[in-house]
N, C-alpha and C positions, 0 to 999 in steps of 0.2 A: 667835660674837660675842654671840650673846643671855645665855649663861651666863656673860660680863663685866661685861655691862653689870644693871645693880641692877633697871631698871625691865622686861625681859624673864625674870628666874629665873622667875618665875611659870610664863609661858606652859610657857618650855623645860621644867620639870621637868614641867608635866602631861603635855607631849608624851612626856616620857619614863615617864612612871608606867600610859601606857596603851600602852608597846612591849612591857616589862615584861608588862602585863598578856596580850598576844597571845601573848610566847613564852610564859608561864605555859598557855595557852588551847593549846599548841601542843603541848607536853609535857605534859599531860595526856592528849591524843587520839593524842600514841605510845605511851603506856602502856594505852589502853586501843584501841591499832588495829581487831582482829576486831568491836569493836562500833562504832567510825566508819564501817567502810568496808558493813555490814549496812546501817546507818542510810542511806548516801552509797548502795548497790546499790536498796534500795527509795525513796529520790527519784526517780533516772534511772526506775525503774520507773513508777511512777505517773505520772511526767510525759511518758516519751516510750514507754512499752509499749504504748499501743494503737495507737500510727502506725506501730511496728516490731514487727511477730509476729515469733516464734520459726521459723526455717527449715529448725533441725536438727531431727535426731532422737535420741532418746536410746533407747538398746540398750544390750541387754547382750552383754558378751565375758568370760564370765570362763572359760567353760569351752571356748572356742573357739581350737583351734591355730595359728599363724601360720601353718606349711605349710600347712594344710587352707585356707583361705581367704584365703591371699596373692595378689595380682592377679597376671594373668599378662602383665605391661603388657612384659616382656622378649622378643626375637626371638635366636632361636638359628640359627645359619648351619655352614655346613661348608666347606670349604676341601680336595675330594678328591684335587688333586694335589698337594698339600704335606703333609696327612694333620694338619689342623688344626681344631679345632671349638670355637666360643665365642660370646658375645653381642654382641661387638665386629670381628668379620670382615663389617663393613658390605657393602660389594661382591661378597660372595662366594654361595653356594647357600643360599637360605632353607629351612630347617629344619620349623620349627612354633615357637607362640608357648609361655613357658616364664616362670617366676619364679626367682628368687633362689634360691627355699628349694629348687627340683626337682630328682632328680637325671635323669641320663639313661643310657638303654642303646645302648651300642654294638657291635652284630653285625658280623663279618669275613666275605668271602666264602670263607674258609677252613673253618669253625663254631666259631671262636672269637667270644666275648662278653665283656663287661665294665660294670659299672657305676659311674658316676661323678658326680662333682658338679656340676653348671653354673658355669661359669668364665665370665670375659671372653677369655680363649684359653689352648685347652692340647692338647698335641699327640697325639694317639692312634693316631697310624699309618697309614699308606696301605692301599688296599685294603678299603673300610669298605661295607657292605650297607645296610644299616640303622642310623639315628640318632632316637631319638624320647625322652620325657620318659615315664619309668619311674616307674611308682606298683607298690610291691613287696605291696600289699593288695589289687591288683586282680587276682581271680582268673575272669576273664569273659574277658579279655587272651588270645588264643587263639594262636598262630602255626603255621603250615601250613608247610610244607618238604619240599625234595626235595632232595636230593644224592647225588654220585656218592663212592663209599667206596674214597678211593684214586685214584691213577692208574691208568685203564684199569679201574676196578671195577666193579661191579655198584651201581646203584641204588635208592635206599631212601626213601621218604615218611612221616612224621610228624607228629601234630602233639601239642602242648605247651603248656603256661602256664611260664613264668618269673615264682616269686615270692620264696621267702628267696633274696637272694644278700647275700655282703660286698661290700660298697663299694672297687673298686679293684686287685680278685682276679680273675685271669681264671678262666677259663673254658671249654669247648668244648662244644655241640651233636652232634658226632661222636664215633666213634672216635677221632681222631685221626693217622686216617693220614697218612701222605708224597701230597701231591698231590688231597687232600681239599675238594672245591669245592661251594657249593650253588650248585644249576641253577635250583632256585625257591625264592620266601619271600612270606609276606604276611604281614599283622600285622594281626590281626582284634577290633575293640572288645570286638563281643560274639556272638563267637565263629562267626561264619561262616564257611562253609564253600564253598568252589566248587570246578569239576569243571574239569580241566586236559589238555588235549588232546597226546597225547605224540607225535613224527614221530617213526620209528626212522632209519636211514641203510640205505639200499638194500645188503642181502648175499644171496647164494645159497642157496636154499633157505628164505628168509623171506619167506613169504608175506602174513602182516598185518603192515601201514607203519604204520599209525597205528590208537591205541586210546585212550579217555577212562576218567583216575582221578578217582574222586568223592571226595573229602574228607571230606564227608558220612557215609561208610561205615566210615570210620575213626575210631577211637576214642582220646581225646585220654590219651595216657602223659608219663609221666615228660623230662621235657626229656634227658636222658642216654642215655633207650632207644634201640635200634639201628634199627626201624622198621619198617613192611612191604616186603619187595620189589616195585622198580616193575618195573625186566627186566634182565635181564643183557646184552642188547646194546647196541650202542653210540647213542645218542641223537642226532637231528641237531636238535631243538629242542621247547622246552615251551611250550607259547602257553594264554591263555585260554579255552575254550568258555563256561562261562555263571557268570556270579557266583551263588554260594549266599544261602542264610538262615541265619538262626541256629540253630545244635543246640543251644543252650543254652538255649533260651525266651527267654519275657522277662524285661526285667530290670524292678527294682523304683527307681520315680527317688524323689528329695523335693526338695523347694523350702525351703528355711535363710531364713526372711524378715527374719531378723536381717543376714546378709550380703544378702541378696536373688542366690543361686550354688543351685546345682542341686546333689544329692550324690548317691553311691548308699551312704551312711552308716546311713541311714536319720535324720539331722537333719530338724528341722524337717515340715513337712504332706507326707504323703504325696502323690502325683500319680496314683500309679497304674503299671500294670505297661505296657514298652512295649518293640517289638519295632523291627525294621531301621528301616522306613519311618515312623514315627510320630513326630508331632509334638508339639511345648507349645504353647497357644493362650492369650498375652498380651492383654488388654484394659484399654485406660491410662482414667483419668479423663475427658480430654477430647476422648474418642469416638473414638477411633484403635484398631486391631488392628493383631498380626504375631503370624505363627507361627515357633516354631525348633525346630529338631530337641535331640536329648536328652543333645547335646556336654557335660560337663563345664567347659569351660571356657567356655561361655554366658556374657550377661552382662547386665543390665536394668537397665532404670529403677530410679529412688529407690522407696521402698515407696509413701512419700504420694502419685503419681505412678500406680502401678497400681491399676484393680477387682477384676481378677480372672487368676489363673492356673491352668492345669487342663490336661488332656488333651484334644489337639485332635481334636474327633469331626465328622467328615464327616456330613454330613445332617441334624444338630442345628438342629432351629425354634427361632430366638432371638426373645423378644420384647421390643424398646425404647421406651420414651416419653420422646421429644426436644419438648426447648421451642427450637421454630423460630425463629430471629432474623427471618427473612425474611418470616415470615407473621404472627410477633406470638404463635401459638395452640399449644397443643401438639398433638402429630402421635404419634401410634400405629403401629409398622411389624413384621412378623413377616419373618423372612430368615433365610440362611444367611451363616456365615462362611465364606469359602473361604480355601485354602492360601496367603499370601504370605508371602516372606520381609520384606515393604518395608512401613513403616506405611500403612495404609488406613484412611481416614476413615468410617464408615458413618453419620453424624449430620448429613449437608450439609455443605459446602464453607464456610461463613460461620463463621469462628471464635467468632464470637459466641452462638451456638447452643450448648444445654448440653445432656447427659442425665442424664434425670429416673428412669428405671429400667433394669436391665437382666436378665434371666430366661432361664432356659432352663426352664422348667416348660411342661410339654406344654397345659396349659389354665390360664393365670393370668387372674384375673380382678381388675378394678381398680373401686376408690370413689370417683367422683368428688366431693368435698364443695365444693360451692361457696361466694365469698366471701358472696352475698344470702344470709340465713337463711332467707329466704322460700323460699329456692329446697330442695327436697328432693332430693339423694343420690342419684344414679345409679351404679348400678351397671353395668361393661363387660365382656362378657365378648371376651375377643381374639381365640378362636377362632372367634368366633359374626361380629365386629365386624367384622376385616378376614382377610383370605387373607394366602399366602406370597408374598411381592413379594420381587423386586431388593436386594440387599445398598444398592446406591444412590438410591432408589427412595423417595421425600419419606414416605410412609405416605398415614394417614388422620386428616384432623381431629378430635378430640375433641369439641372443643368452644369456641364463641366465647364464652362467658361465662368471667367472671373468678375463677378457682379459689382456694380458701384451702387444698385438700390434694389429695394424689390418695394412696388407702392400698391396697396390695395385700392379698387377703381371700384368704386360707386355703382353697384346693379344700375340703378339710376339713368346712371350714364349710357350704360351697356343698351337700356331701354332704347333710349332716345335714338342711340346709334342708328340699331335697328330698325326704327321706324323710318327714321329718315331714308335707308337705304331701297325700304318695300316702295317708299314715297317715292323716289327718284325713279325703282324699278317701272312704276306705274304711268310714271310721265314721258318714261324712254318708250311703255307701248304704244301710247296715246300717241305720241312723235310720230311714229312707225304707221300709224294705219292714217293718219294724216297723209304720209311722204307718198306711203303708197297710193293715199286716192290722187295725189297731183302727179303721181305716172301715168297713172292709167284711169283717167277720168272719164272714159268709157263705162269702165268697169261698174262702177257708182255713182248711184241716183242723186242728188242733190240731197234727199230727206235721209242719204244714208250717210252722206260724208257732215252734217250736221249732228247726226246722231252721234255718232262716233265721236266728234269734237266737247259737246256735250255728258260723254257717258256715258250715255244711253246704251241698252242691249236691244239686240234687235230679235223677234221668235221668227221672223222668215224673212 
C-alpha cells in the first residue's frame, strides 16, 4: 500500500534501496567465503577462547596402519557344538577381545589349521582346539604340542611358530594320518615352555608309569616337522607339572604415545626389555598409579592425562613433593610403588591435593625459593631430609612460609659444589703451614718448608 499511495514512495523505496544493499553485502561475502568464515573463526576466538580451552589433541597418523592400531573394542565367541565362530554369537563361549581388521587362527584336534578373517559369523567346522587372533609378524608366538600319529600310533612332541600362511588354505601340523589326534597344545606369547607329566596305561612288563617331558629341551622347528618321540605305548593321560619361562629371552616392548598402545614394532619410546612376569608402571597427573602387564592389547589414559610410563622396578625410592590440601603446606615423601592392577592414590585421599614433583633419582635435592626476598634459598636434600615411608604415608613438611618456586638442582651440580669446597679446604692448609714456616723459620729446615709447598709428606 505504501508504493500506492504518493505521500509513502519515499519511505518504501529507501526501505528497499537498503534490502538491496544487504543482498549486495551478502553476495559479496559468498564470493569471498574462506576469508568471512577466517574473519567469523578468529571473533568466536578472541571472544569465547579463554572460557573454552582446546581438549583435543592434535597427532599425527600418516604413517600409521589402521590394523596396527585399530581398537580392539570387538568380542569374538565360538559356538563348538554347531562349529560356528563370529562377533555376533552373543550367548555363546567368549573367545578373546579382537577388531575388525584381525584375522584369526583356527586349530582342529585333528592337526589341521586355518586362517581366517573375523566375521560377524561363519562356519568353520566342529571339532575346533584352538581359536585366537593371529598376527602372521609375530614370530615369539610359540606353540607346544603333543599327538598321537595315527590310530594306535606312537607319539611325538614339537614345538613351532606359525607365520606365512594364505588366508583361507588349510593346512595340517601332522602327518596326516587316518585317526591323527593331539593329546596336548598350548599357545605361548613368548614363547614358554613347561614340563608335561605323561601316565602311561598299565602293561606287562612296563615298569615306569609315569615320566616328565620338558619342553624346555626342545628346540623350536618348522611347523610341518615330524617331532621328537614321546613313547610308543599307549598313553592313559597328559596333565601339567610346572609352567615354564621363556626360552626366548626377553622381548623388546615400546609405548606409540601417538596412539598411547604398546607394540613390539619397535614404534614410538622404547620401555625396555621384559620377560614372563614384568610389568609397565603408569603414573597419571593427578597422583594416581597402576601397573599392567606387557599385553598388546593394553589400553591407557589420554596422553594429557599421564606423567610417566616406564618399566615397573620393584624396590625403586620414588621421591614426591605434594601440595597438601589438608594442611595448606607442601609435604616431601620418599616410597615405593608397589604392584596393583587397580588405580592407587599416593598423594592423600583429598582430590584437591596436587603433585608438585615426581623422581626417581636416588639423591634429588630441591631449592627452595621463597615468596619474601628477604628470605634466602634453602636448599633440601631428600635423602638427608626424610627416610623411606609408606606408599600412603602424608611425608614431611617443608616448610610453612609461602614459596614463589621449588627447583630441582642437578646432583651434578651438588658434585662440583663439593669438590670445590675439599679443593679450597686443601689450599687454606697448604696457606697455613706456609704462614707458619715464615713465623717461625727456625722451626723448619729449608727441605721441609719445600716439601710442604710441594705436597709432599714427610715420615720423620
Amino acid at each position: 500500500m505504501k508504493r500506492i499511495l504518493r505521500f509513502n514512495s519515499d519511505e518504501a523505496n529507501a526501505a528497499i534501496d537498503q534490502l538491496r544493499g544487504k543482498i549486495s553485502e551478502t553476495l559479496d561475502k559468498l564470493e569471498h567465503i574462506d576469508d568471512v568464515t577466517v574473519d567469523w573463526y578468529e571473533y568466536l576466538k578472541g571472544k569465547y577462547g579463554q572460557h573454552y580451552p582446546r581438549k583435543t589433541a592434535i597427532r599425527g597418523f600418516d604413517n600409521i596402519q589402521a590394523a596396527a592400531v585399530a581398537e580392539a573394542n570387538e568380542k569374538l565367541y565360538i559356538n563348538r557344538k554347531e562349529g560356528f565362530v563370529g562377533t555376533s554369537l552373543k550367548k555363546d563361549e567368549f573367545i578373546c577381545n579382537c577388531s575388525l581388521f584381525d584375522d584369526i587362527i583356527i586349530i582342529y584336534r585333528d592337526g589341521r589349521y586355518k586362517v581366517t578373517k573375523v566375521q560377524e559369523k561363519i562356519f568353520v567346522d566342529k571339532d575346533v582346539l584352538y581359536v585366537n587372533v593371529f598376527n602372521r609378524k609375530d614370530d615369539r608366538m610359540t606353540y607346544n604340542m603333543i599327538y598321537q600319529n595315527g590310530r594306535a600310533g606312537a607319539y611325538y612332541m614339537k614345538r613351532f611358530h606359525i607365520t606365512g600362511v594364505s588366508r583361507d588354505n588349510d593346512y595340517n601340523l601332522t602327518p596326516g594320518a587316518s585317526g591323527t589326534r593331539i593329546c596336548w597344545f598350548t599357545a605361548n606369547p613368548n614363547g614358554e615352555a613347561e614340563i608335561v607329566k605323561v601316565t602311561l596305561k598299565p602293561k606287562n612288563r612296563l615298569k615306569t608309569l609315569t615320566f616328565d617331558v620338558d619342553f624346555a629341551k626342545l628346540a623350536i622347528k618348522g611347523r610341518g616337522a615330524l617331532g621328537n618321540l614321546v613313547t610308543k605305548n599307549e598313553v592313559q593321560r597328559f596333565s601339567l607339572k610346572e609352567r615354564g619361562a621363556s626360552t626366548l629371552g626377553g622381548r623388546q616392548v615400546w609405548f606409540d604415545f601417538d596412539v598411547m598402545r604398546i607394540n613390539y614394532d619397535g614404534r614410538g619410546e622404547l620401555l625396555g626389555e621384559f620377560h614372563g612376569n614384568d610389568q609397565i608402571l603408569v603414573v597419571l597427573k593427578n597422583g594416581e598409579y597402576y601397573t599392567t602387564g606387557f599385553d598388546i592389547a593394553n589400553h591407557y589414559e589420554d596422553a594429557s592425562e599421564v606423567l610417566r610410563i616406564e618399566k615397573f622396578a620393584a624396590g625403586t625410592v620414588w621421591t614426591a613433593i605434594v601440595d597438601d590440601a589438608d594442611q595448606g603446606f607442601p609435604y616431601i615423601k620418599r616410597f615405593e610403588f608397589e604392584s596393583s592392577s587397580k588405580h592407587q592414590r599416593f598423594i592423600g585421599e583429598n582430590e584437591k591435593s596436587k603433585l608438585l614433583f615426581l623422581t626417581s633419582k636416588k639423591s634429588p635435592v630441591f631449592r627452595l625459593v621463597f615468596a619474601d626476598v628477604s628470605k634466602v634459598s634453602t636448599d633440601i636434600d631428600a635423602v638427608e631430609y626424610i627416610g623411606v615411608k609408606s606408599l600412603k604415608a602424608r611425608g614431611k613438611r617443608l616448610t610453612t612460609l609461602e614459596l614463589d618456586a621449588i627447583e630441582e638442582i642437578s646432583p651434578d651440580e651438588d658434585a662440583e659444589s663439593v669438590g670445590l669446597a675439599e679443593e679450597d679446604s686443601e689450599l687454606s692448609q697448604e696457606n697455613a703451614v706456609v704462614e707458619d714456616s715464615m713465623e717461625n723459620p727456625v722451626s723448619l729446615s729449608e727441605d721441609e718448608i719445600n716439601d710442604s709447598l710441594n705436597g709432599q709428606q714427610r715420615l720423620f
